[in-house]
N, C-alpha and C positions, 0 to 999 in steps of 0.2 A: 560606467554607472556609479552612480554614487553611493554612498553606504546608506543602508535602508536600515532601519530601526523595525523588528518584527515581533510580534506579538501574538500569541498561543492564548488562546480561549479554551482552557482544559487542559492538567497536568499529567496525563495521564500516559502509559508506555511509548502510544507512539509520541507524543507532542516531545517527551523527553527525548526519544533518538533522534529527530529530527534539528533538538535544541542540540543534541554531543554531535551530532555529523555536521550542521552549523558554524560548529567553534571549531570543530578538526578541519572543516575547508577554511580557516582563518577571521571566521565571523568573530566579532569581539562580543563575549558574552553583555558587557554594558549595554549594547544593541539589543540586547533581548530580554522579552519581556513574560511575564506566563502570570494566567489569573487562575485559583479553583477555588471550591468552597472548602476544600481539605486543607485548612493549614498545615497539618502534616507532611504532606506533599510537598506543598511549599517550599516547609522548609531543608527539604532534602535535595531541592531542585538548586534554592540559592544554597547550599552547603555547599554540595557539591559540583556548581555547573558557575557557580557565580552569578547568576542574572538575575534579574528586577521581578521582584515578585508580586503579586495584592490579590486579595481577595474580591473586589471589585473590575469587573467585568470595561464598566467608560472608562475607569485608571487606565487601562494596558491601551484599550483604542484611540482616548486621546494621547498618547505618547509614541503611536508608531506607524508606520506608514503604509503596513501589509500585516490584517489581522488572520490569522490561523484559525479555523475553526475546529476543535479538535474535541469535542464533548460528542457523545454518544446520543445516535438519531432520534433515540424518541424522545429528547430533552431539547434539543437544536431549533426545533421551532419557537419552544418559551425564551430560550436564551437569545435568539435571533430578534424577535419582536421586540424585548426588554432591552436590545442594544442597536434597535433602528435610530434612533432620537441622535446618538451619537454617531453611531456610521454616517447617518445623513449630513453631520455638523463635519466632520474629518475627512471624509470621502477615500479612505484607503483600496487600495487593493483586499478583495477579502476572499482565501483561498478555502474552500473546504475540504476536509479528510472524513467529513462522516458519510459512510455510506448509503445509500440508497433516494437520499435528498436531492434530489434535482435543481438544475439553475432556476428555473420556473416559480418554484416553491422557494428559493434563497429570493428572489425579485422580489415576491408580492411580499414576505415579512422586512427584508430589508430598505428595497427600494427598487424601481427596474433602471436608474443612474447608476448602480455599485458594478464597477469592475469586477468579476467573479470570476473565479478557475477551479471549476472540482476535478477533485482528484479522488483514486482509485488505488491507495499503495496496499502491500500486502506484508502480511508478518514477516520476512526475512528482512523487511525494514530495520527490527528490532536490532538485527546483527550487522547494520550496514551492508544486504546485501539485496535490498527490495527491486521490485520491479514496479514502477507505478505510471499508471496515465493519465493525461490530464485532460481536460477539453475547458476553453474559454470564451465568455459569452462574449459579442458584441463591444461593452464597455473596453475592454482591457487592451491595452496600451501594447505596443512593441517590446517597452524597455516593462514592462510589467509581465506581459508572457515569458520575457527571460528569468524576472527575477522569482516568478513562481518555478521554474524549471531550475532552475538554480537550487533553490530552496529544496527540493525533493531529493535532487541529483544527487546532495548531501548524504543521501542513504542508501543510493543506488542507479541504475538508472530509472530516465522519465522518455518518456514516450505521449505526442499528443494522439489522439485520435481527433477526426474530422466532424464526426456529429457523436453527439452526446449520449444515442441509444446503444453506439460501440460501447460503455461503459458497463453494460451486462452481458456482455459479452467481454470484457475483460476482467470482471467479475466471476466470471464462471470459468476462463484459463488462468490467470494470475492470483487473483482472492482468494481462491477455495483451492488453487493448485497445490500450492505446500502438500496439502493433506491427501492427493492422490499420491504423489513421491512417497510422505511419509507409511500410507495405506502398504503399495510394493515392497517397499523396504523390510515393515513390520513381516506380510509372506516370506517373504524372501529366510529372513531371521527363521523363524517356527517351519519353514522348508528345512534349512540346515542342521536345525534341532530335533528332529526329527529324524535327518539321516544320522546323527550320529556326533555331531557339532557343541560342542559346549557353548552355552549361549553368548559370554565375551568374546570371544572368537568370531562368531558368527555376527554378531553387533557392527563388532570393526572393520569386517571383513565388508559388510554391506554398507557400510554409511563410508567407508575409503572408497569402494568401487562407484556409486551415486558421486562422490565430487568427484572424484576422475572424470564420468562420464559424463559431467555437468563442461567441465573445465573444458577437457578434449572441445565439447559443441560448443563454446563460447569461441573459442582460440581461433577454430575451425572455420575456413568458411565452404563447406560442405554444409547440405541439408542433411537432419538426421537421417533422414532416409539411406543416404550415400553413404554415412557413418555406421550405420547398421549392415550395411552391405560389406562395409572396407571389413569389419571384424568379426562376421561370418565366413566360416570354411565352409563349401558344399560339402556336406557328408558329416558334418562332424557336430560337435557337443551341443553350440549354438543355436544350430538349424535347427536339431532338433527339438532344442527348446522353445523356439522362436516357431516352429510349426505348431508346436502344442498349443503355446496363446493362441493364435487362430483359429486352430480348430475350434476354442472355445469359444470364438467372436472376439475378441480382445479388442481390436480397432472399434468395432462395429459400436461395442459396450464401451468402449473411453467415449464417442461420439452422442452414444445416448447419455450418456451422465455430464458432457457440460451443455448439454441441448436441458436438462434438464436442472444444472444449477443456473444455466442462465434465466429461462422462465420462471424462477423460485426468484432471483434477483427482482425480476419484474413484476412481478406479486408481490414481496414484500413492502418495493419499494412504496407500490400501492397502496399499501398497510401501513406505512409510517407515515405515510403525508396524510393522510385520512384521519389520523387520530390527533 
């Protein structure tokens, strides 16, 4: 593939990791491009990252061959429409990161000719450690579904899904997941504080154990299930903690809350395009 020139519509946390995992997979920052209304930003992006900066929105499209949509949903429609005239003239690759916007609703302000691939990443992007999916309409090319998988992969892995209503559904496990981990953890912490635990202790103690047993299931290829089972003793500490969730519904209650962030997805999504 040849070296593609890429360009970031919005400077904002994620457009920026995406710009550092970019240049760490050997992309040449010259290759890249980022527009916002914040000179500020700007100029912290070209300080520190070295790439091509403006404040002008056509600058960055006519100069690259895969535009990033990276500005925040309920502005993507005005910024979409106000950069059809160009898209239409350039015809890039145009991949988006703003949630809840649909290919459908990227067609009618764009065009329904644009190559389009939305994506789905989530905050551990920010640490190069995301998990994100994509799905790609009709338009987009062989060598253009790589290079948007490419582009993500930069910060973690990418994952496509098949139809594009997966994407609230990945939505409600990957998007909003951090924050059940983080939820556990927090327990877990005010559990230990509570028996007796000073709370440094208890911190390190829980956020070391979570990447262990992040890592063990990556490494692994056993299902958690199998993994829960391997480091269960019948009779002993585990189990009986591992009965207590239960009792409580634990499964039951993880299952209703992404049944329930995904339908929130779907509703929203409804709400941003409508406005």
């Amino acid at each position: 593939m040849n070296t593609q020139k890429i360009g970031f519509i919005g400077g904002g946390n994620m457009a920026s990791s995406l710009i550092s995992g970019l240049i760490a997979s050997g992309h040449s920052p010259q290759d890249l491009w980022v527009s916002d209304v914040n000179q500020d930003a700007l100029k912290v992006l070209a300080e520190n990252l070295n790439v091509n900066t403006s404040t002008n929105n056509d600058d960055i499209i006519n100069a690259v061959d895969v535009v990033v949509l990276a500005v925040k949903p309920q502005i993507l429609s005005t910024v979409a429409k106000n950069a059809t005239a160009s898209i239409q003239q350039k015809q890039p690759l145009v991949v988006s990161i703003s949630a809840g916007i649909s290919q459908q609703s990227l067609s009618q302000w764009l065009g329904n000719n644009i190559a389009i691939v939305r994506c789905m990443p989530n905050t551990p992007a920010l640490v190069l450690t995301g998990a994100t999916a994509l799905h790609a309409n009709a338009q987009v090319t062989a060598e253009q579904h790589d290079l948007a998988e490419n582009i993500m992969r930069s910060v973690g892995i990418a994952l496509w899904v098949n139809d594009e209503s997966e994407l609230d559904v990945v939505t409600a496990v990957s998007g909003s997941g951090p924050a059940y981990y983080f939820l556990l953890m927090e327990a877990m912490e005010k559990a230990a504080i509570e028996m007796g635990m000073n709370e440094v202790t208890a911190r390190l103690l829980v956020q070391q154990t979570a990447l262990g047993a992040a890592k063990i299931a990556l490494e692994s290829s056993e299902s958690p299930e199998q993994l829960r089972k391997r480091v269960t003793s019948p009779g002993g500490t585990t189990q009986q903690a591992l009965e207590t969730f239960e009792e409580g519904g634990f499964t039951a209650l993880v299952s209703k809350a992404l049944h329930a962030a995904r339908d929130r997805s779907i509703e929203m999504s409804k709400q941003t395009e409508n406005t």
